[in-house]
C-alpha positions, 0 to 999 in steps of 0.5 A: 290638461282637460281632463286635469281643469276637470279635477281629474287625475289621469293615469298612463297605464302601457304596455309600452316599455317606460321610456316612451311612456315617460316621455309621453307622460311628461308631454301629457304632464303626468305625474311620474307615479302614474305613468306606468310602462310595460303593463301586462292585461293583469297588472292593469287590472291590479292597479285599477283595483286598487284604486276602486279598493280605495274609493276611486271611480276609474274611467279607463280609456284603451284600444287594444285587445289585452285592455279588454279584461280592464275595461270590463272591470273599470266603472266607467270604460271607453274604446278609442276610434282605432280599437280592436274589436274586443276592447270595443266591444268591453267598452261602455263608450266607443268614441266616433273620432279619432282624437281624445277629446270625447274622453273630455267630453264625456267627463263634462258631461257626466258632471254637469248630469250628476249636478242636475240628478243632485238638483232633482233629487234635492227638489222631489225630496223638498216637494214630498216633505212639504206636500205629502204631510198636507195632503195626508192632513187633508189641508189639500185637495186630492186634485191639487195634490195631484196637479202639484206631483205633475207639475214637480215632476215637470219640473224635474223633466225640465231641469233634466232636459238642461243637459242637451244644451 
């Protein structure tokens, strides 16, 4: 439901055999198109893919050695509390706990820190088109050009440091 509340689509791609990954799907309410049951290591990897193919970024969650081949291939790849050593160590992320709200977690925090590199790309950008013309126009000291390009670049350290909040 977070995951979902984060404008997500989650996915059950299983080894499992369907039934029990219908029921989970249900549970979890995912749509019964994806919630696929008795996955081999490949078709795991065809159908993240294909979703990559068609402009997806794919964050894959497993704990199994025969996730190992998908999580290296994913964009972004996380290992659960319990994994074997392989999938943890194709992983990107290797969550602390043994519950999934880290997979929450992180998507949060992946968000609010593309919103704030978005923030400084647009502010760095802004101050060099207005700055670097008068600077070059010699409508600016060199000294206050220089104080101006620090105290952006402060700025941009600041604005960075609202992620740990």
């Amino acid at each position: 439901a977070e995951i979902k509340q984060l404008g997500r689509s989650p996915w059950c791609l299983s080894g499992d055999q369907q039934p029990r990954v219908d029921r989970i799907a249900q549970a979890l309410d995912i749509p019964a198109d994806q919630a696929v049951g008795q996955c081999t290591p490949a078709q795991k990897k065809e159908r993240v893919g294909a979703l990559q193919a068609s402009g997806h970024v794919v964050m894959m969650v497993g704990d199994g050695h025969n996730d190992a081949p998908v999580l290296a291939q994913a964009d972004v790849s996380m290992a659960v509390f319990s994994a074997a050593p392989l999938a943890k160590q194709k992983a990107d992320i290797f969550l602390l706990h043994p519950n999934l709200s880290g997979v929450a977690d992180v998507t949060r925090v992946a968000l609010r820190a593309r919103q704030l590199l978005n923030q400084n790309l647009a502010w760095a950008l802004a101050y060099n088109l207005v700055a670097i013309p008068f600077a070059a126009a010699g409508m600016i000291s060199p000294l206050v050009a220089s104080i101006g390009m620090a105290t952006s670049s402060l700025l941009v350290v600041l604005n960075s440091a609202r992620l740990l909040r």
